[in-house]
C-alpha positions as CSV (number, residue, x, y, z in Angstrom):
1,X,77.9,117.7,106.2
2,X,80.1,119.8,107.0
3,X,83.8,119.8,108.7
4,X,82.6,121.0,111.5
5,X,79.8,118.4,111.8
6,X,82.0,115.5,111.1
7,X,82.4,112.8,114.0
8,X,86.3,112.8,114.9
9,X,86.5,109.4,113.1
10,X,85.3,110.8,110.1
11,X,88.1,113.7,110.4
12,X,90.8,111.0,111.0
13,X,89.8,108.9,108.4
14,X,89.4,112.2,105.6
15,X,92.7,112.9,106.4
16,X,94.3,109.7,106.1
17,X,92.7,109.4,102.8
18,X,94.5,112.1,101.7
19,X,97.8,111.5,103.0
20,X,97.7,108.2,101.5
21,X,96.9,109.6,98.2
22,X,99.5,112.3,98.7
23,X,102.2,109.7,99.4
24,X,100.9,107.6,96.4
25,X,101.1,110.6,93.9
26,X,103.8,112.2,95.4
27,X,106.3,109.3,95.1
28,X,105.0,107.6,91.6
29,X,106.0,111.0,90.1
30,X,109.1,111.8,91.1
31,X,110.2,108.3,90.7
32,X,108.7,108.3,86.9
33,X,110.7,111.6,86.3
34,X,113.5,110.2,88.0
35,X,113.8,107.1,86.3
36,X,112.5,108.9,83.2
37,X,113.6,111.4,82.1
38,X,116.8,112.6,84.4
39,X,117.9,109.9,83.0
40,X,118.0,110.3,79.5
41,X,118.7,113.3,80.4
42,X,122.3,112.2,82.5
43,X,121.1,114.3,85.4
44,X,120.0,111.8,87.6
45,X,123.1,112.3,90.1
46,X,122.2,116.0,90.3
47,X,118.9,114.6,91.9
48,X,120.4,111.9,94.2
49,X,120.4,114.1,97.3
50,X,116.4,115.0,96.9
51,X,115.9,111.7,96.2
52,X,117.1,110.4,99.7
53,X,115.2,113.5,101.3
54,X,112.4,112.2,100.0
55,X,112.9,108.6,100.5
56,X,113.3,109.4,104.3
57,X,109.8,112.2,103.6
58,X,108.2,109.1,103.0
59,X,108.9,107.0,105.6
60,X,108.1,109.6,108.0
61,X,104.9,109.6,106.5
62,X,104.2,106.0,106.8
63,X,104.8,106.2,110.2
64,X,102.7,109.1,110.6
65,X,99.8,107.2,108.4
66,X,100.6,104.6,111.0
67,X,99.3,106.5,114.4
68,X,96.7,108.2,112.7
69,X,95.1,104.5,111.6
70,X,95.5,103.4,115.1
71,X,93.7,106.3,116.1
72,X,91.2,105.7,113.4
73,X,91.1,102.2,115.1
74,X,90.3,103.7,118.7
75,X,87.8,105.6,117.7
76,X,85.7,103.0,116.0
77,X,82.6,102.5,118.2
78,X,82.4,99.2,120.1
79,X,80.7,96.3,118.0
80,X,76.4,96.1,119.1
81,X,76.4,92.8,120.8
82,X,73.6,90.7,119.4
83,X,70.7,89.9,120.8
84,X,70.9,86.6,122.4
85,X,67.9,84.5,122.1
């Protein structure tokens, strides 16, 4: 199927998956080199300044992850009603 084809729930919830996985990766590495090897390194402090940009990065992405999953959530199609009988 292509992008074009996709329902608008299935384009919301593509993207969402990968923002989430963006945020995942995006944050587990730069908090392993971080705590890594800046570090041993004694550069850490050097780093202090990206590390709050990116802190406040991320939590701009939450909230953006945030609206796009109640969108996600408006765009589901009403639950079929069962037949009664």
């Amino acid at each position: 199927m292509t992008a074009d084809a996709k329902s608008p729930l299935e384009q919301v919830n593509d993207t969402l998956a990968q923002l989430k996985e963006m945020r995942h990766y995006s944050k587990t590495y730069v908090e392993q080199l971080f705590d890594g090897q800046l570090k041993k390194l004694k550069q850490a402090g050097k780093f202090e300044d990206l590390m709050t940009r990116q802190a406040e990065f991320h939590e701009a992405l939450d909230q953006e992850i945030a609206e796009l999953e109640d969108l996600a959530a408006s765009l589901q199609p009403p639950p079929e009603e069962e037949a009664a009988g």
